[in-house]
C-alpha positions in Angstrom: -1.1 -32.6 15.9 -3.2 -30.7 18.4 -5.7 -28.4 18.0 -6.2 -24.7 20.3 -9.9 -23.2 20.1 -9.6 -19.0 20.6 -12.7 -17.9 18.7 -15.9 -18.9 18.7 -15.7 -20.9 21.6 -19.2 -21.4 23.4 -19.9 -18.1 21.6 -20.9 -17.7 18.5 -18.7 -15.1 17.2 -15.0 -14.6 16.0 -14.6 -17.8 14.7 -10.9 -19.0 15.0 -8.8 -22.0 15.7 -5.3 -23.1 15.8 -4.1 -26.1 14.7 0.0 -27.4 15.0 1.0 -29.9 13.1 5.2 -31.4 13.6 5.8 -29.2 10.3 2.9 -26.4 10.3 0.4 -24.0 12.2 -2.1 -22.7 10.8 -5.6 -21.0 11.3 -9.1 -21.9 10.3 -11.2 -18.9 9.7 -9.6 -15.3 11.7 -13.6 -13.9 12.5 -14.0 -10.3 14.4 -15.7 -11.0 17.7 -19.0 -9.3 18.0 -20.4 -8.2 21.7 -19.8 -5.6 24.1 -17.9 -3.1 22.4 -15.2 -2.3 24.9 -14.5 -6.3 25.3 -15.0 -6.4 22.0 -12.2 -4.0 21.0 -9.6 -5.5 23.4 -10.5 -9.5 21.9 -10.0 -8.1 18.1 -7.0 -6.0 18.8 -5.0 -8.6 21.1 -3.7 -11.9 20.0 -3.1 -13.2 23.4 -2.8 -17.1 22.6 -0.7 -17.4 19.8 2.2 -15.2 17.6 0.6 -13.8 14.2 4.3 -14.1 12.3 4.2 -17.8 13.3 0.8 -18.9 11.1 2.0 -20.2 8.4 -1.4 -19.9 6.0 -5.1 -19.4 7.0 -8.1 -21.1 5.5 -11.4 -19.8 5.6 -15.1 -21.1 5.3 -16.7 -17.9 4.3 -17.2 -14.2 3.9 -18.8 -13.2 6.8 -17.5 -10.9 9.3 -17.0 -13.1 12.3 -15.0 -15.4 10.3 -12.8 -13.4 8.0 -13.3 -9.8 9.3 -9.9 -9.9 11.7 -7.5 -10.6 9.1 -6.2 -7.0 8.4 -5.6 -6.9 12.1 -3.3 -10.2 11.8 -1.4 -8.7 8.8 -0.9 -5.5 10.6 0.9 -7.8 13.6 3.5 -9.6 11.4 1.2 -12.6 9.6 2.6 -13.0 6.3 1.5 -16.8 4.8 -1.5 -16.9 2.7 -4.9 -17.3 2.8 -7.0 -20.0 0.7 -11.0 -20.0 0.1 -13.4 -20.1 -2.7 -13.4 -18.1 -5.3 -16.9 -16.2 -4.1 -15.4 -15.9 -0.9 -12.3 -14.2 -2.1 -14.5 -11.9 -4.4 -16.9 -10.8 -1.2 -14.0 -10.6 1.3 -12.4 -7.7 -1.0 -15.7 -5.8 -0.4 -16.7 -7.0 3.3 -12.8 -6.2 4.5 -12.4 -2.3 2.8 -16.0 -1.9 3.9 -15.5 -3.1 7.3 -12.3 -0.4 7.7 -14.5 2.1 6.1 -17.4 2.0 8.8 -15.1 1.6 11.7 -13.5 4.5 10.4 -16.6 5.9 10.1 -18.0 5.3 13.5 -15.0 6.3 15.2 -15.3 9.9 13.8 -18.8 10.0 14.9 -18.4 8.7 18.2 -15.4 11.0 18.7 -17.0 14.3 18.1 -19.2 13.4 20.9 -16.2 12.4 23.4 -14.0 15.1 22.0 -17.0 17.4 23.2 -16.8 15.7 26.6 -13.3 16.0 27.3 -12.8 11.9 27.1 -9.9 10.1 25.3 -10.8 9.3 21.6 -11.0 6.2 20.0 -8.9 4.7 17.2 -10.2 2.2 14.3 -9.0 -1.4 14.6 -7.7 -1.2 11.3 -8.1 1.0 8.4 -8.1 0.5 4.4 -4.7 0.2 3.5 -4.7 -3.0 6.5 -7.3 -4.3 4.4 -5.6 -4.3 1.1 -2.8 -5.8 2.3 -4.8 -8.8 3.4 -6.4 -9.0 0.4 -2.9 -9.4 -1.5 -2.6 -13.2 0.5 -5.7 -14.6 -0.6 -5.4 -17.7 -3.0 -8.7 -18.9 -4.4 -9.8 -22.9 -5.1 -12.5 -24.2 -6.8 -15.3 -26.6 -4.8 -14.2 -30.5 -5.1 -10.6 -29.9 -6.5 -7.9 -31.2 -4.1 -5.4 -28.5 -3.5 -1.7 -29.2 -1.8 -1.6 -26.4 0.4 2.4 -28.0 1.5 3.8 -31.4 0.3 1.9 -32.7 4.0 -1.1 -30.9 3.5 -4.1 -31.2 0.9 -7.7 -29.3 1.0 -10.8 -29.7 -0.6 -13.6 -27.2 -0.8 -16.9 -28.6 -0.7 -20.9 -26.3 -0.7 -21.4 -25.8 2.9 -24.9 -24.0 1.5 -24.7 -20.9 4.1 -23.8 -18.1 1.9 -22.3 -17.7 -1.6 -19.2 -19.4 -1.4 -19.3 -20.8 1.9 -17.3 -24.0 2.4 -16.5 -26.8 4.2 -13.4 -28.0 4.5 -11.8 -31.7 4.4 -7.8 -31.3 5.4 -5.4 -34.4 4.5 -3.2 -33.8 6.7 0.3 -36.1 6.7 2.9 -36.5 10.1 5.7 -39.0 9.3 3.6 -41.2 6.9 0.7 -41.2 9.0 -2.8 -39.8 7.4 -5.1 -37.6 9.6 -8.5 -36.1 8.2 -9.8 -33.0 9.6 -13.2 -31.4 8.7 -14.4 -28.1 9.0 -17.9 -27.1 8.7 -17.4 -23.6 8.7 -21.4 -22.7 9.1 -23.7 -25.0 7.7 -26.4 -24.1 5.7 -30.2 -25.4 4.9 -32.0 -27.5 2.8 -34.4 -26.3 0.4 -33.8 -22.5 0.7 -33.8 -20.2 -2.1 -30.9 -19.2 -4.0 -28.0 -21.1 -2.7 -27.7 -25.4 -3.0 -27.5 -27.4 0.0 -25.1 -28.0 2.3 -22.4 -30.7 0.8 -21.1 -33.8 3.3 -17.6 -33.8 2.9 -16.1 -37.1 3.1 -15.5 -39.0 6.2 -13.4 -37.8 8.4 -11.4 -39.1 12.6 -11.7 -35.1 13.6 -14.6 -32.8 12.8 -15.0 -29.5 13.7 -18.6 -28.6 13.8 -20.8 -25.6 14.3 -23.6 -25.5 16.6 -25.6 -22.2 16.5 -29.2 -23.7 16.4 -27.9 -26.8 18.2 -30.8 -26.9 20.5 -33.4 -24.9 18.3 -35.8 -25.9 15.4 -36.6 -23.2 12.7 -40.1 -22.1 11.7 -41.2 -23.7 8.0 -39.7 -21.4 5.5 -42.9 -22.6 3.2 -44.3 -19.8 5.7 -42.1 -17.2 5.0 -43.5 -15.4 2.6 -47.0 -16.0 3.8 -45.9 -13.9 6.8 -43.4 -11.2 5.6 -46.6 -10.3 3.1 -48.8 -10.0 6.2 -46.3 -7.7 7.9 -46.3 -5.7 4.5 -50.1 -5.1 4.7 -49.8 -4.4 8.0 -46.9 -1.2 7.3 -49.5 -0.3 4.7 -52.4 0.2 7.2 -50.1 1.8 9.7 -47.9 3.7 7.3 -44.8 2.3 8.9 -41.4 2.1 8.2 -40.2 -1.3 8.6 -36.8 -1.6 9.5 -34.7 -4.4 8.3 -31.1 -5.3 9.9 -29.4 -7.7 7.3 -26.1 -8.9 6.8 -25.0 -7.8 2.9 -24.0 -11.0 2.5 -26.2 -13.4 2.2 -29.2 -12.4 4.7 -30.4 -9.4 1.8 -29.9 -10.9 -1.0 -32.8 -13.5 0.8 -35.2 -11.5 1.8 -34.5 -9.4 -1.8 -35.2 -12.7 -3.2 -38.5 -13.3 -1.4 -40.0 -9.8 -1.8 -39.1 -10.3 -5.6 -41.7 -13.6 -5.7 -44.6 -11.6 -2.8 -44.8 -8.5 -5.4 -44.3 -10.9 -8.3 -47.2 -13.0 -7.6 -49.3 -10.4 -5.8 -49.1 -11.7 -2.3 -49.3 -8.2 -1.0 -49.4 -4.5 -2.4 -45.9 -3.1 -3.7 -44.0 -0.4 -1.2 -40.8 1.2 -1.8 -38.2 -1.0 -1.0 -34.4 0.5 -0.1 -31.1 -1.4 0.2 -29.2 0.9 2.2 -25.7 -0.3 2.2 -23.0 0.1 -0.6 -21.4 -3.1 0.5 -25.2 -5.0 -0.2 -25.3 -3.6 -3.7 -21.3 -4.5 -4.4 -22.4 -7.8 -2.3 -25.3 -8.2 -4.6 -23.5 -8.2 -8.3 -20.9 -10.2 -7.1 -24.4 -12.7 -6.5 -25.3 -12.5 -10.2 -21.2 -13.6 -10.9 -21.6 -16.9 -9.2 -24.4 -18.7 -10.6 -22.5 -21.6 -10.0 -23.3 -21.7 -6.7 -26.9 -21.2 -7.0 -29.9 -24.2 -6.9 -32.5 -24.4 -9.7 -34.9 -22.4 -8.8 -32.4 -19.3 -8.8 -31.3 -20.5 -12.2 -34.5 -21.1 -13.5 -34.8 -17.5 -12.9 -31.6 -16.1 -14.4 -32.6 -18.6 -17.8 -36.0 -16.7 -18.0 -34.1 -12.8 -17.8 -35.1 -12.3 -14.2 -33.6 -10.6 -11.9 -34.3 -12.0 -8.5 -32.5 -9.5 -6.6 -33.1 -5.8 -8.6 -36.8 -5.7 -9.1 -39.4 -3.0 -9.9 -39.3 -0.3 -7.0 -36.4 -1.6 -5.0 -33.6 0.8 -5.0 -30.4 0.1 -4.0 -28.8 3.2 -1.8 -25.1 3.9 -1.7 -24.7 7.5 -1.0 -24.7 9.2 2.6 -26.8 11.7 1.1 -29.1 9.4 -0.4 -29.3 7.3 3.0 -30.3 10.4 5.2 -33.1 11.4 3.2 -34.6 8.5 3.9 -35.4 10.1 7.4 -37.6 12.6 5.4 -39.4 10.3 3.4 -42.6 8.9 4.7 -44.2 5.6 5.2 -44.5 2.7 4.2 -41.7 1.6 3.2 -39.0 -1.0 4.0 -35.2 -0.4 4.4 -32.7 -2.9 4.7 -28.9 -2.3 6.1 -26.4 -3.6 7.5 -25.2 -5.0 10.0 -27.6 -7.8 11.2 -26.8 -7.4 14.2 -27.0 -4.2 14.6 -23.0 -3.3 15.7 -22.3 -0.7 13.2 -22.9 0.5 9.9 -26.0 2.6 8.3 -28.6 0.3 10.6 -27.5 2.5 13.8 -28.6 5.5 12.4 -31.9 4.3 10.9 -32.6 2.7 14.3 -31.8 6.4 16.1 -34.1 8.2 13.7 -37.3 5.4 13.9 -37.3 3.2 17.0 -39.1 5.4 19.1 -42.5 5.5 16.8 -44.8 3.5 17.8 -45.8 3.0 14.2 -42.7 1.5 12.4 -41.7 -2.1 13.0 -37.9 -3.6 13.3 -37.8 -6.5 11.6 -35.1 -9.2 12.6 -34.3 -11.7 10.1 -31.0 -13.0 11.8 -29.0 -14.5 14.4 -27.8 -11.7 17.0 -24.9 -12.8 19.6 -25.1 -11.9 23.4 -24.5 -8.5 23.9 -25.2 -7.2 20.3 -27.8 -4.2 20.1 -30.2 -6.7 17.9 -29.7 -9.3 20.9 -31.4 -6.7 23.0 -33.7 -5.8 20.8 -34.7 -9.5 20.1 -34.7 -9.9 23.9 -37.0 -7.2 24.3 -34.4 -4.9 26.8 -35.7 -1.0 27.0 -34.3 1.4 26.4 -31.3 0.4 24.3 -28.2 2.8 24.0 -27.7 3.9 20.4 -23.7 6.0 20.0 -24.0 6.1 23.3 -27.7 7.8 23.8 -30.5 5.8 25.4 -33.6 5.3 23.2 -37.0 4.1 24.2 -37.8 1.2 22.4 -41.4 2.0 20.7 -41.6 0.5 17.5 -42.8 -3.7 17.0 -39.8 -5.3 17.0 -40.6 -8.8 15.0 -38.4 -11.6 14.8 -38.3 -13.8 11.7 -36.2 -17.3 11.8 -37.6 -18.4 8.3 -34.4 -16.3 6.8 -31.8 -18.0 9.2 -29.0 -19.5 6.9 -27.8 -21.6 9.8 -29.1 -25.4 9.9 -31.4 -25.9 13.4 -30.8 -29.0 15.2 -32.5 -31.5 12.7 -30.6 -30.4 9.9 -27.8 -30.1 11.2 -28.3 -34.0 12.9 -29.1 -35.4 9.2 -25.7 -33.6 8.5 -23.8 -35.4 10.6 -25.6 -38.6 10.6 -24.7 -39.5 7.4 -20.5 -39.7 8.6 -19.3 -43.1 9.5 -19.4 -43.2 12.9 -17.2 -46.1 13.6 -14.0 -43.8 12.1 -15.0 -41.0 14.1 -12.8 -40.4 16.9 -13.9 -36.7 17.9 -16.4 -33.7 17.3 -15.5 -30.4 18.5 -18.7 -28.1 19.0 -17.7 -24.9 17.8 -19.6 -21.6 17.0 -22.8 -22.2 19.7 -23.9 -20.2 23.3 -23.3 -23.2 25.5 -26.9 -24.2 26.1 -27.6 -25.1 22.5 -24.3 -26.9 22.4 -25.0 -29.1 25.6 -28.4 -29.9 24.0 -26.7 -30.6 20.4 -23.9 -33.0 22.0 -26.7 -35.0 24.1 -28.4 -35.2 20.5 -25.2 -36.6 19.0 -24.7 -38.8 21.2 -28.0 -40.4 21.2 -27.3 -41.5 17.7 -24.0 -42.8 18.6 -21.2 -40.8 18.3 -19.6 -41.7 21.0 -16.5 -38.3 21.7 -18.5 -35.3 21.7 -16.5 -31.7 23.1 -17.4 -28.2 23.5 -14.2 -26.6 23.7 -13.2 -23.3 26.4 -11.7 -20.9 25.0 -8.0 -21.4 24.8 -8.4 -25.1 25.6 -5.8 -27.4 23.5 -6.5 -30.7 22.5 -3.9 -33.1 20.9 -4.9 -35.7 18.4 
């Protein structure tokens, strides 16, 4: 068996890996690559190291775009196996994959007027709708903690990897000749103790383990502070009158900070404001939350048993039409909106950004993880001016950063995670899904507590087992 590493290797974006077995290939995860956008494109649109028609089935950890957003692409270039996950995942990827065609679509239109204006060559989308319908005919769903024979040499078991609804990680049984090989998958790792979701599962012990690393080398604030802090930042939008601008992933991210804003108003932590979800995948995203109670901890159920609703409270209004969303230019502060994408790449967020970052009163508000080269990278670096659809914009407004609502275990967590495998049967860990500096520091960390084969992957790099 040997394993090849294309995605999400000392990045973290555009998770994928290859692994061969002597009867099968197959893919773990198939994740758009977020960055520069021209680089970007020629990454998502190219499968340089391996053959699409030779993948034999793909199983993914979650529904987030940088793990399942490429699959339309592989379909379109010959891939015809099927693809296994939970049963949330498989409900939020038919929402994130048509809405993900639907805004590059978008965004290509817009950014084509412009170039069509200038005389340059226009763009094309990197798929479209029907590319994503046609992936969404392969998927196969499978409960948490039921083994699953995938082939007669290959078994799966879904366990709560606590990151977003339906995230999983993966234990693979994998059988050459006779001989018994288990392969883990962490997909992304989740926290202990935050709202809505349960914590992250171990899965059981494994000779291989593939293993994220995002905060490898980074603690995250107390989330007991959290709502201490995002009230303060509401009194301050108050005295200022601003708009605070929320980037937010519709999965996962906004249904968090929904949840918290729910409890600040409920127990009159600070004043109410208006309160907009502006993204039609968040308010699809969001009912398919209130389908999956199984996958959500106590508190969140406590909830649901007393009629709440933690995520559609008084004066929070979910926005799905264009019409809706540009009015919001008109309206004044304070107020909060929330769209997507988290990182700032495309979506509604870019033209709330355009139309606010340059008062001095509003305040950006990032809750998430931004890659290198993402416009909320920049902005979380503190680069000015930033380019916006191509026109430079004087960054003005506070830009805040908030790691309470990080859904990605730091460095202890994810430690405790691994410390509890039996270290005497594990042969390897791959560091996956981590900027290389937090990945160095994560390994050294490992290795302290005596795992003894600890690897950060190239991209590209093959390793047999």
């Amino acid at each position: 068996m040997e394993i090849k590493f294309i995605g999400a290797a000392k990045t973290v974006t555009g998770s994928m890996h290859l692994v061969k077995t002597e009867n099968e290939t197959f893919l773990l995860d198939c994740g758009l690559y977020q960055g520069k956008r021209k680089e970007a494109f020629e990454i998502n649109r190219t499968f340089d190291q391996f053959d699409p028609k030779e993948i034999d089935f793909i199983i993914l950890s979650h529904a987030h775009i940088d793990h399942v957003g490429n699959l339309p692409t592989l379909v379109k270039n010959g891939f015809k196996g099927n693809v296994y996950s939970t049963f949330a995942t498989r409900d939020l990827a038919s929402l994130l994959l048509r809405d993900s065609a639907h805004i590059q679509e978008k965004d290509v239109e817009f950014v084509n007027k412009k170039r069509k204006k200038q005389g340059k060559n226009l763009f094309e989308p990197l798929y479209v709708e029907k590319d994503a319908n046609e992936a969404l005919k392969r998927f196969i769903a499978v409960n948490y903690h039921n083994e699953f024979e995938i082939t007669p040499n290959i078994k799966i078991t879904f366990f709560d990897a606590g990151h977003i609804l339906g995230s999983a990680a993966t234990f693979i049984r994998i059988n050459e000749s006779g001989t018994i090989t288990n392969l883990g998958f962490t997909g992304d790792l989740g926290r202990d103790g935050l709202p809505i979701l349960k914590d992250p599962e171990k899965i059981p012990d494994v000779e291989y383990l593939i293993c994220e690393s995002t905060y490898g080398g980074r603690l995250h604030e107390n989330y007991g502070d959290a709502e201490a802090r995002l009230a303060e930042i509401i009194k301050q939008a108050i005295e200022k009158k601003s708009k605070i601008i929320v980037p937010a992933f519709s999965v996962g991210r906004t249904q968090e900070v929904v949840f918290s804003l729910n409890k600040i108003f409920d127990e009159n932590q600070a004043p109410r404001i208006p309160i907009y979800v502006d993204s039609p995948l968040s308010t699809n995203a969001t009912s398919i939350f209130r389908l999956h109670a199984e996958c959500f901890d106590n508190e969140t159920a406590d909830f649901l048993v007393r009629d709440k609703d933690p995520f559609g409270f008084s004066k929070l209004n979910y926005i799905t039409d264009v019409e809706d969303s540009k009015a919001l230019n008109e309206k004044d502060g304070p107020m909060m909106i929330i769209s997507s994408s988290g990182m700032c790449e495309a979506g509604r967020i870019l033209h709330h950004l355009a139309n606010n970052i340059e008062n001095p009163n509003n305040i950006i508000l990032m809750v998430g993880y931004s890659a290198v080269h993402t416009l909320g990278r920049k902005l979380i670096d503190g680069i000015d001016p930033v380019k916006i659809f191509g026109d430079e914009f004087k960054v003005n407004a506070e830009v805040i950063r908030l790691d309470f609502f990080s859904a990605h275990a730091d460095s202890n967590e994810l430690t405790k995670y691994l410390d509890q495998f039996d270290k005497s049967r594990m042969r390897k860990i791959f560091l996956v899904h981590g900027e290389e500096e937090q990945q160095e520091q994560f390994k050294i960390k490992l290795e302290s507590i005596g795992f003894n084969d600890v690897a950060i992957p190239s991209k590209g790099e093959i390793y047999s087992l």
